[in-house]
C-alpha positions as a printed Julia matrix, in Angstrom:
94×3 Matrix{Float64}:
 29.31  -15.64  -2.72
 31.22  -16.12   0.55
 27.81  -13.93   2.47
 30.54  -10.9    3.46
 28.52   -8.52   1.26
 24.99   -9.67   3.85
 26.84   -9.22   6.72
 28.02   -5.58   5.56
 24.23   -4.68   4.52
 22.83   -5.76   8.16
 25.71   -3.87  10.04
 24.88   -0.47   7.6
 21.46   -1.37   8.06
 22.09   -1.49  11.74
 23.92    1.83  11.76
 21.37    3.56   9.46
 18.71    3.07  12.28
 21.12    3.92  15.07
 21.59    7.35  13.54
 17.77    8.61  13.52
 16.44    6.58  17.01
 18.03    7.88  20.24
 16.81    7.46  23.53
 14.46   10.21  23.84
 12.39    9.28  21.1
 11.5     5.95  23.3
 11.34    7.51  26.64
  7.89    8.37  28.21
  7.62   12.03  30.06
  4.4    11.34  31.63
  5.22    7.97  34.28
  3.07    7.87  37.44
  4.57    8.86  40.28
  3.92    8.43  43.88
  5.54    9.28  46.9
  7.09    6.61  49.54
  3.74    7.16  52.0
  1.03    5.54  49.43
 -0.22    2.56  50.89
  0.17   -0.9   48.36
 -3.74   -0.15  47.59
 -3.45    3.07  46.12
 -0.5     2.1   44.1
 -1.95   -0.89  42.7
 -4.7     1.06  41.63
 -2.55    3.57  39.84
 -0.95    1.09  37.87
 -4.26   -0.56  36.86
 -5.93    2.55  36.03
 -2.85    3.99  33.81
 -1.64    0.25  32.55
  1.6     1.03  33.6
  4.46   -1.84  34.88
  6.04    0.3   36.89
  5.65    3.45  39.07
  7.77    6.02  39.84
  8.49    7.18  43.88
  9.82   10.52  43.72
 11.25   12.44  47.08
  7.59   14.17  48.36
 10.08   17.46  48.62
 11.68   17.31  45.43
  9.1    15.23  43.05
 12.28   15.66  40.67
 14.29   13.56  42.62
 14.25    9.35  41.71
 13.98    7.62  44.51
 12.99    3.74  43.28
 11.18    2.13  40.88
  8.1    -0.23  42.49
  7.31   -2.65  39.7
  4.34   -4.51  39.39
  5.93   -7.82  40.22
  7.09   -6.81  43.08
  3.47   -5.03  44.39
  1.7    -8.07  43.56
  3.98  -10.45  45.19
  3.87   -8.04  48.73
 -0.06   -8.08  48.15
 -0.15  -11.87  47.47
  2.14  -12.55  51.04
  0.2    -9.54  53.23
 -2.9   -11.81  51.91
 -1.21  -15.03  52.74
  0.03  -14.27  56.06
  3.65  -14.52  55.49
  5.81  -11.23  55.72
  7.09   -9.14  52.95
 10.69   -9.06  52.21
 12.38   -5.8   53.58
 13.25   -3.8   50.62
 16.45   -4.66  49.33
 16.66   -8.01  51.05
 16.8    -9.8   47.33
């Protein structure tokens, strides 16, 4: 057996599960959101209280509208320099 007839049973298999999952059926409706005014407390707090990674800030006029993504990396490393003494980084400035 030269393993061709394995290799076409993992790319069906492959293409079998492809056909039923799509990207809605992983994607979560309800992600907190906040708006770009919540102080690094309160948004620490909403990601402990809803064990979330991320959180969502949404235009305070348009709560539709994306504006970023804060992740928990980077809100603990902000919290862990404001604590330290040293300065943030300026958003963007990675």
């Amino acid at each position: 057996m030269d393993g061709s007839a394995g290799s076409d049973l993992h790319v069906a298999g492959r293409e079998a599960i492809g056909s039923y999952l799509i990207a809605q059926d992983l994607v979560r409706v309800e992600v907190p959101r906040v708006t770009p005014d919540v102080d690094l407390r309160e948004a620490l707090t909403l990601l402990v209280a809803n064990d979330e990674d991320d959180l969502v800030v949404v235009d305070p006029h348009d709560p539709d509208r994306l504006i970023a993504i804060l992740s928990r990396h980077d809100l603990l490393r902000t919290y862990q320099k404001l604590t330290s003494g040293a300065r943030p980084e300026a958003p963007g400035s990675r």
